[in-house]
MIPATI-489298 format. One record per atom (N, C-alpha, C): residue in three letters; z negated, y, x negated. Coordinates in steps of 0.2 Angstrom, whole numbers, padded with zeros to 4 digits, always signed. Atoms other than C-alpha are relative to their C-alpha. Layout:
REM residues N
ALAZYX
...
//
This chain:
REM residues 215
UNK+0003-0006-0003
UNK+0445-0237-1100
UNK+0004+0006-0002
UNK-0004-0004+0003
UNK+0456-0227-1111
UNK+0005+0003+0002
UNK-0006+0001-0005
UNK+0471-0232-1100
UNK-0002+0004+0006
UNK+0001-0003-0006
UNK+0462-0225-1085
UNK-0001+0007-0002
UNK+0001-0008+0003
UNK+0456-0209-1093
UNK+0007+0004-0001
UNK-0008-0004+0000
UNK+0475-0204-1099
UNK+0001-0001+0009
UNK-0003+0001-0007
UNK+0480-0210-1080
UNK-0004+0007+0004
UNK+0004-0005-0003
UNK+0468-0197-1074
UNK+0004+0007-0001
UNK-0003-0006+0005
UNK+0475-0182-1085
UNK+0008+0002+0005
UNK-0008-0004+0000
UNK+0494-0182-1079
UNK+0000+0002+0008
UNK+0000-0001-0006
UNK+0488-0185-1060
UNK-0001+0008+0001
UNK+0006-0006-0002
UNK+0476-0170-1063
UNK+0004+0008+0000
UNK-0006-0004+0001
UNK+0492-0160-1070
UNK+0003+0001+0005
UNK-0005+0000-0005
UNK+0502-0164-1056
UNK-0003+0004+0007
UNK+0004-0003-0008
UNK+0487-0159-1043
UNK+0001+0008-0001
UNK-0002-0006+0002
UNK+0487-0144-1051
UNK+0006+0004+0000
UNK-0008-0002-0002
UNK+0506-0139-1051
UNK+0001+0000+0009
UNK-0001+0001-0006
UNK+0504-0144-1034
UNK-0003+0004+0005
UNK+0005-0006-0004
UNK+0490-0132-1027
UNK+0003+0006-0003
UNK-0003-0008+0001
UNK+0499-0117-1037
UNK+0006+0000+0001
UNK-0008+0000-0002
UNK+0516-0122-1030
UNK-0003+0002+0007
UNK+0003-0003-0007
UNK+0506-0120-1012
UNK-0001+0007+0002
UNK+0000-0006+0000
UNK+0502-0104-1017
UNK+0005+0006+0000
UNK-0006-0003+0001
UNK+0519-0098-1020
UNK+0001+0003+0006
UNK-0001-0003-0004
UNK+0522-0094-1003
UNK-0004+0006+0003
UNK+0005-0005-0003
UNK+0507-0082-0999
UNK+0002+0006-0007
UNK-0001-0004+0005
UNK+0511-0074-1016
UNK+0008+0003+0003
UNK-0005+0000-0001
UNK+0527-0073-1012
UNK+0001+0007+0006
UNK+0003-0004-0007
UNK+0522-0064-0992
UNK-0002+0008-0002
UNK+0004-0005+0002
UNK+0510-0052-1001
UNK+0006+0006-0004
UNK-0002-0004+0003
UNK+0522-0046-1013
UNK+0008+0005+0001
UNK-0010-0001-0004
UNK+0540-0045-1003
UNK-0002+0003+0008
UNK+0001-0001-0011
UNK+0533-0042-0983
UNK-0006+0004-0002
UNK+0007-0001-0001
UNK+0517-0031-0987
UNK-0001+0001+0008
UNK-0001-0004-0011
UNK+0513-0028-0967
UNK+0006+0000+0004
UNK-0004+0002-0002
UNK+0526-0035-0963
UNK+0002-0004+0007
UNK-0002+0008-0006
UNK+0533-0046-0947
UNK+0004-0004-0003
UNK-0006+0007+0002
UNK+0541-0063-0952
UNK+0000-0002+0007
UNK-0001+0004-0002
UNK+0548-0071-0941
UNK+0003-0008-0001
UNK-0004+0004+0002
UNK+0552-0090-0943
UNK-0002-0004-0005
UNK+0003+0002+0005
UNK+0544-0091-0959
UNK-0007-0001+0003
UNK+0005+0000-0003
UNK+0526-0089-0953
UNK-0002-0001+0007
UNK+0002+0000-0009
UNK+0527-0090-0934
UNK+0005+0004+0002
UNK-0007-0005-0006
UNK+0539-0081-0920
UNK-0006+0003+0004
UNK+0005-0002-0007
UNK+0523-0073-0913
UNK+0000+0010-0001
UNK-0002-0010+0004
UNK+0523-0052-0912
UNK-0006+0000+0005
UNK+0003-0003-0002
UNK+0510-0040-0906
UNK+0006+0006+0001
UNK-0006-0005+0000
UNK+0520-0027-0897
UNK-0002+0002+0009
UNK+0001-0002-0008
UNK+0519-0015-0878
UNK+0003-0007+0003
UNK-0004+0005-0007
UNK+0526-0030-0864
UNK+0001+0001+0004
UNK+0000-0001-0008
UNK+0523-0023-0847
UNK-0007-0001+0002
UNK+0007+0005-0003
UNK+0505-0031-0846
UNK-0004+0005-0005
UNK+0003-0007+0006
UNK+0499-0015-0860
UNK+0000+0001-0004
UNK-0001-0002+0009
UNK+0499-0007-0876
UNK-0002-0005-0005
UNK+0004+0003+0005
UNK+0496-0019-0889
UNK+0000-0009+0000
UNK+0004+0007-0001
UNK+0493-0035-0881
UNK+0005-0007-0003
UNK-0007+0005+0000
UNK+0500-0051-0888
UNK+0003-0004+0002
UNK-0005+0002-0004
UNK+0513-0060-0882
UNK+0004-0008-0007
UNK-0007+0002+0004
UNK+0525-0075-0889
UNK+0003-0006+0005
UNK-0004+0006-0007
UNK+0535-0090-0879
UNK-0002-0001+0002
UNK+0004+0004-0004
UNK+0521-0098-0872
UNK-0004+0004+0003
UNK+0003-0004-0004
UNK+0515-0085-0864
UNK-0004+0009-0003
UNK+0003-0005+0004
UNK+0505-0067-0865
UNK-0007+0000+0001
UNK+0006+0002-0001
UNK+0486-0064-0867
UNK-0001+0005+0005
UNK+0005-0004-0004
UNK+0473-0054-0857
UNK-0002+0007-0005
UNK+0006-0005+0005
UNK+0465-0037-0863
UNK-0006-0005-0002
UNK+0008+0004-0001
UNK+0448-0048-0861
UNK+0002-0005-0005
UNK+0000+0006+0006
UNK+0456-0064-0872
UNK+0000+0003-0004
UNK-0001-0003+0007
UNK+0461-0051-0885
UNK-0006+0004-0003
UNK+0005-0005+0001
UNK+0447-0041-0885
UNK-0007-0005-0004
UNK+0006+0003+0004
UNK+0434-0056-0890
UNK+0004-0005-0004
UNK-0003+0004+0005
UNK+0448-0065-0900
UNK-0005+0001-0008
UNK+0000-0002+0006
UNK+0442-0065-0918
UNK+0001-0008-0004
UNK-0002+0006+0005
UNK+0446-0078-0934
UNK-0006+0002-0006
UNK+0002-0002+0009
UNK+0433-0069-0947
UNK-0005-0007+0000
UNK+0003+0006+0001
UNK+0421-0084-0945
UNK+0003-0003-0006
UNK-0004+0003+0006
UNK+0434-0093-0952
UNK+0003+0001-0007
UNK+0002-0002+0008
UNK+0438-0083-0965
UNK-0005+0000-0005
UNK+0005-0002+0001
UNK+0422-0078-0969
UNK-0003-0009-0005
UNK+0002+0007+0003
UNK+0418-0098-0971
UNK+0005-0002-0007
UNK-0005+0003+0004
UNK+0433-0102-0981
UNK-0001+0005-0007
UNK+0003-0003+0008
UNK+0429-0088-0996
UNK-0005-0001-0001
UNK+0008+0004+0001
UNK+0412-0094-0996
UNK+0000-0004-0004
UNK-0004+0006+0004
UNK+0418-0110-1000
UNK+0003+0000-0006
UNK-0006+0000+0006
UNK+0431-0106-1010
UNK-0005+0005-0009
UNK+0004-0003+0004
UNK+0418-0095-1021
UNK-0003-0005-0006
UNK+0002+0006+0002
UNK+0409-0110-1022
UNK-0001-0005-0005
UNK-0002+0007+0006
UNK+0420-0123-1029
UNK+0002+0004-0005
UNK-0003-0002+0007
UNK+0426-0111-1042
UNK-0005+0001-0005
UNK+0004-0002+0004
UNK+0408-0107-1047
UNK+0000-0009-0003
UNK+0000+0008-0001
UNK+0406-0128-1047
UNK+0004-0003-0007
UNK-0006+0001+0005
UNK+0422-0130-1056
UNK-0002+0004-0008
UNK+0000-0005+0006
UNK+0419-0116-1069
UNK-0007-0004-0005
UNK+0007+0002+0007
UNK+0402-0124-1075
UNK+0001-0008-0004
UNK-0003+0006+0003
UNK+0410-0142-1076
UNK+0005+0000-0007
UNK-0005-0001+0005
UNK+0425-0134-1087
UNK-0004+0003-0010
UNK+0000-0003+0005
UNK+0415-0124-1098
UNK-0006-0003-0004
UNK+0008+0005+0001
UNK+0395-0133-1097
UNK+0000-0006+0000
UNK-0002+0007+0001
UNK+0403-0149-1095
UNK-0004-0003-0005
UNK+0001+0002+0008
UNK+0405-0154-1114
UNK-0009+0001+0001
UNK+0005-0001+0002
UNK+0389-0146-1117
UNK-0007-0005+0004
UNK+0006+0004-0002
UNK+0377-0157-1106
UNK+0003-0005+0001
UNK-0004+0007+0001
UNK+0388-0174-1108
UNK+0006+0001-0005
UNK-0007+0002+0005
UNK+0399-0180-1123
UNK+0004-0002+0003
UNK-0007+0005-0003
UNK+0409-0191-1110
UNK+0005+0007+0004
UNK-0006-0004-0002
UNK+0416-0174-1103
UNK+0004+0003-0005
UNK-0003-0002+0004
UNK+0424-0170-1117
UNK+0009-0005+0001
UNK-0005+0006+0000
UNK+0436-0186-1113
UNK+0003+0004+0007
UNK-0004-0003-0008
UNK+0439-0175-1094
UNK+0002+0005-0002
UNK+0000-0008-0001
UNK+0441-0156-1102
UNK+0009+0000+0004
UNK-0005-0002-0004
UNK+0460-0158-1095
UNK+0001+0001+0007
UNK+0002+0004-0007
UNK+0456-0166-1080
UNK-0005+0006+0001
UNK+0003-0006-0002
UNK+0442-0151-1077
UNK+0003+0007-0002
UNK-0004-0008+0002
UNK+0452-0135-1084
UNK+0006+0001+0007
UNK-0005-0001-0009
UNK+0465-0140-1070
UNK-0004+0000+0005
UNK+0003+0000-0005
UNK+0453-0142-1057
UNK-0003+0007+0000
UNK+0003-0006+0000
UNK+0446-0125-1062
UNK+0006+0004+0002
UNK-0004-0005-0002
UNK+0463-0117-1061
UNK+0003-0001+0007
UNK-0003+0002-0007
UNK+0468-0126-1044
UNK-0007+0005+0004
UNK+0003-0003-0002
UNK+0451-0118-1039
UNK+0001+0007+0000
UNK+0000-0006-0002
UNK+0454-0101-1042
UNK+0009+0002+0002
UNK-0007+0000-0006
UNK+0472-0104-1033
UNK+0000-0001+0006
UNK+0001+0002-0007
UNK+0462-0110-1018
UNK-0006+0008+0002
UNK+0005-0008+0001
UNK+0450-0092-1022
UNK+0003+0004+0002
UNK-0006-0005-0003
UNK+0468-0083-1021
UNK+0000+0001+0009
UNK-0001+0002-0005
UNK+0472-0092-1006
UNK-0006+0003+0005
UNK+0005-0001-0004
UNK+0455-0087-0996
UNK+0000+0007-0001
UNK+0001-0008+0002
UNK+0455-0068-1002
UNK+0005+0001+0004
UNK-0008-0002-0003
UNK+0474-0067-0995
UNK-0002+0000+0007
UNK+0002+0000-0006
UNK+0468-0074-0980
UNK-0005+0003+0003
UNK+0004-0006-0003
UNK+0453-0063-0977
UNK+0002+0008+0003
UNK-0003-0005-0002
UNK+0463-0049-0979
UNK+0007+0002+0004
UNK-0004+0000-0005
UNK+0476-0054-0969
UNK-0002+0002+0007
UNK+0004-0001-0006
UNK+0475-0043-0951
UNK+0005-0005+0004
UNK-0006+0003-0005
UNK+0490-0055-0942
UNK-0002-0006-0001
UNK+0002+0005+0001
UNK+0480-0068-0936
UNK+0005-0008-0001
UNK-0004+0004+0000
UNK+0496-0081-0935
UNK+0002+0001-0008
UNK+0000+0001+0008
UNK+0499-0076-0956
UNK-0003-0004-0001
UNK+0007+0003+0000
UNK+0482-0081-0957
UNK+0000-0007+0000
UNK+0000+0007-0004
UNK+0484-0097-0947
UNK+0003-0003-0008
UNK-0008+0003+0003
UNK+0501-0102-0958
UNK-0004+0000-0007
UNK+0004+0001+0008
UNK+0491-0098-0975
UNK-0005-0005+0000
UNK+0006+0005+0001
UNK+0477-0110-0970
UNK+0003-0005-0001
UNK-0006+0008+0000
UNK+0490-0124-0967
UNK+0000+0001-0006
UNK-0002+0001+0004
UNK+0495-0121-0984
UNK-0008-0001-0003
UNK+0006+0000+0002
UNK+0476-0119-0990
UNK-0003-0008+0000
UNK+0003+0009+0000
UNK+0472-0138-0984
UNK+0004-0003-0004
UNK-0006+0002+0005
UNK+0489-0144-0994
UNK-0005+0002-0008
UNK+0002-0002+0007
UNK+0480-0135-1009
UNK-0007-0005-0001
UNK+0006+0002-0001
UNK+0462-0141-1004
UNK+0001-0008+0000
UNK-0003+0009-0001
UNK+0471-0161-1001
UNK+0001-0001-0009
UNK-0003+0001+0008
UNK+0478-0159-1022
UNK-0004+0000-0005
UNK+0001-0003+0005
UNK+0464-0152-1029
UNK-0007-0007+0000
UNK+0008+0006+0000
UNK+0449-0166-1023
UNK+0004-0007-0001
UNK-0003+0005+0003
UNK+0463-0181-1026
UNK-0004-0003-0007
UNK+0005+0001+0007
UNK+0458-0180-1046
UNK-0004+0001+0000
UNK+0010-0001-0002
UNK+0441-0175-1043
UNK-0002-0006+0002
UNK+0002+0006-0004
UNK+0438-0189-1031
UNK+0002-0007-0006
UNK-0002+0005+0004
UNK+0449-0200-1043
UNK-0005-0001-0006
UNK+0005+0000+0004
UNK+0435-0196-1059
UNK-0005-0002+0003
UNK+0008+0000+0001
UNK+0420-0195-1051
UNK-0001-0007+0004
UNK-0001+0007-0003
UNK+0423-0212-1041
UNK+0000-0005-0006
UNK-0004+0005+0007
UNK+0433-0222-1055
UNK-0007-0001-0006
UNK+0005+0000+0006
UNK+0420-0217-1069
UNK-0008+0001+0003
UNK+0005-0003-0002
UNK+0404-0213-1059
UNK-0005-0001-0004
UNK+0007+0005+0006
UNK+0392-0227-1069
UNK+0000+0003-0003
UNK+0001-0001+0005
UNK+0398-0221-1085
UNK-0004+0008+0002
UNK+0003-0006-0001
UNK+0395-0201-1080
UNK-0005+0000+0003
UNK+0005+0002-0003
UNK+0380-0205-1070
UNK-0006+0000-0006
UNK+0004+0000+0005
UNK+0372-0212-1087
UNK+0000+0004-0003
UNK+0000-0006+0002
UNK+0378-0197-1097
UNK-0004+0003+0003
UNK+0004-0003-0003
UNK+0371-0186-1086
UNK+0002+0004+0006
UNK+0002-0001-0007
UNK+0365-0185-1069
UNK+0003+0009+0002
UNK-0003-0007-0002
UNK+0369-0166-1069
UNK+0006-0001+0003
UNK-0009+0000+0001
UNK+0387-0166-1072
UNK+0001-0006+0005
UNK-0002+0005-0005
UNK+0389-0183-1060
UNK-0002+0003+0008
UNK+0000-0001-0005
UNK+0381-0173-1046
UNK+0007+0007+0002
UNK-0005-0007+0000
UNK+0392-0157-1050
UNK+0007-0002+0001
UNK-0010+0003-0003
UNK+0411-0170-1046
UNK-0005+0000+0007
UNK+0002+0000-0010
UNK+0400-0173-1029
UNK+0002+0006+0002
UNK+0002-0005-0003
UNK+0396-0155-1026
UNK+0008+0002+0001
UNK-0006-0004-0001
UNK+0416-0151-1030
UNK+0005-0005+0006
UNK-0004+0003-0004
UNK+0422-0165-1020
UNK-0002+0000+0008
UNK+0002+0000-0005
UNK+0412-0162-1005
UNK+0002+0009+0000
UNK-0001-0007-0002
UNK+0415-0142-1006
UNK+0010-0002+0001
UNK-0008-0001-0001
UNK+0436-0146-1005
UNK+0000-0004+0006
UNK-0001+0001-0005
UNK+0433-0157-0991
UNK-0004+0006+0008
UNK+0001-0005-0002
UNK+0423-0142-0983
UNK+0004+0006+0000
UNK-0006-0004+0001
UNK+0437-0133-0989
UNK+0006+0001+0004
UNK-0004+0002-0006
UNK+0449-0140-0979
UNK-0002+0002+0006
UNK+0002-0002-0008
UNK+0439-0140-0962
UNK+0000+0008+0001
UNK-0001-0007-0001
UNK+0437-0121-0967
UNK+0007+0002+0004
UNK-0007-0002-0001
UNK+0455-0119-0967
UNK+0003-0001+0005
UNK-0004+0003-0006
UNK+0459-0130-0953
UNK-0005+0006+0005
UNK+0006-0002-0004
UNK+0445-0121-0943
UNK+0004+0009+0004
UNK+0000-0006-0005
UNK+0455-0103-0940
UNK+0007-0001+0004
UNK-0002+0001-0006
UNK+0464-0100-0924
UNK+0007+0003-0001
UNK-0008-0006+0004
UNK+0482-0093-0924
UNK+0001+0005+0005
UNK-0001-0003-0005
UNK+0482-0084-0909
UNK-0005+0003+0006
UNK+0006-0002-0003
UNK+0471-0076-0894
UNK+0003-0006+0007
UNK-0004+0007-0005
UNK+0471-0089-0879
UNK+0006+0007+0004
UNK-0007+0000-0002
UNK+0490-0086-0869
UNK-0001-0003+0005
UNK-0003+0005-0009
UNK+0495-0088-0849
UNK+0006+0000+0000
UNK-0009+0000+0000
UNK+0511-0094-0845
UNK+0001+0004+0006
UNK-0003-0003-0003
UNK+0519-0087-0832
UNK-0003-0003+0008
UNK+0004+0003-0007
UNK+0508-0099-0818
UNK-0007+0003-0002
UNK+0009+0000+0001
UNK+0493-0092-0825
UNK-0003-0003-0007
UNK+0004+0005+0001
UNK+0488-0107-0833
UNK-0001+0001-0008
UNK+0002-0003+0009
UNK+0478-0104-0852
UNK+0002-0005-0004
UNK-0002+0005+0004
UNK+0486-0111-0867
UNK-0002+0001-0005
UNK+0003-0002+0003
UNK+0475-0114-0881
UNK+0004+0006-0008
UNK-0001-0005+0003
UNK+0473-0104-0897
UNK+0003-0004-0006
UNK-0003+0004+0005
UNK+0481-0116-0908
UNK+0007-0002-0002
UNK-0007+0005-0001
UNK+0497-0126-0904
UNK+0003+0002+0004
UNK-0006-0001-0005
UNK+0514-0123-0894
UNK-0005-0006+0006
//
């Protein structure tokens, strides 16, 4: 058991380097492009005059409607995803700190929870960035990375409260329901992230409407 426990720790390290390596490129956006247009890196899509009105947006697959743009929104999805993300950090935070305190066998996880505490409040970044993103395709391009984060961080999560459940379970049932509660919020996590739209629906040049998602 000793042997899986160390096995836990380096995975947990690595999840962890790996949600704040995800993070790098929004940090990155925020602090080099504020308000900026990327192209390339986040999408090749503009809002910009075309011929069809002031504003409206446009990219190779065609341009929208005043009417699609006018009911476009993504805050849902934001809105869900900070929620969320608020969530697992409060979850995470009680594991790292109230863990020990309501079971001795977490004292055996504190490395394994302090990283899952700090991938959480990388996936908190992540969701605050994206709320306050107004270019819905940034947005879009930040969730991508958001599920990458939300994929790294329930890995060792899922890996602890699986592998050791019995033992944690007898300790205490608290702390045993508290890995569910974080491994079901990072799979919620994800669906958030997948969840926002990159664009307002697009017609091509027959008309024909191209969803809000995909080339």
């Amino acid at each position: 058991m000793a042997i899986a426990i160390d096995l836990t720790q380096p995975i947990s390290v690595l999840g962890a380097v790996a949600v704040t390596g995800f993070a790098i490129p929004t940090l990155r956006y925020l602090v080099l492009r504020p308000g900026g247009h990327t192209k390339g890196g986040w999408g090749d899509d503009q809002r910009k005059p075309n011929g069809e009105g002031p504003g409206l947006y446009r990219d190779k697959d065609g341009v929208t409607t005043p009417e699609a743009q006018a009911i476009f929104s993504n805050r849902p999805g934001k809105v869900l995803s900070l929620l969320v993300a608020i969530v697992g950090c409060g979850i995470a935070t009680a594991l790292a700190v109230l863990g020990p305190r309501l079971s001795r066998i977490e004292n055996h996880f504190a490395i394994q929870n302090w990283c899952a505490l700090i991938s959480h409040i990388a996936i908190l970044f992540q969701a605050i960035a994206i709320a306050g993103c107004p270019d819905s395709v940034r947005a879009y391009y930040m969730g991508f990375y958001g599920v990458g984060m939300s994929w790294f961080v329930m890995i060792p999560t899922m890996l602890v409260a699986t592998r050791f459940a019995t033992l944690i379970y007898s300790a205490s049932n608290v702390v045993f329901w508290l890995r569910i509660g974080v491994v079901s919020v990072c799979i919620i996590q994800m669906l958030s992230f997948c969840s926002l739209p990159r664009r307002p629906s697009v017609y091509n040049e027959k008309g024909v409407e191209i969803n809000q998602w995909f080339t």
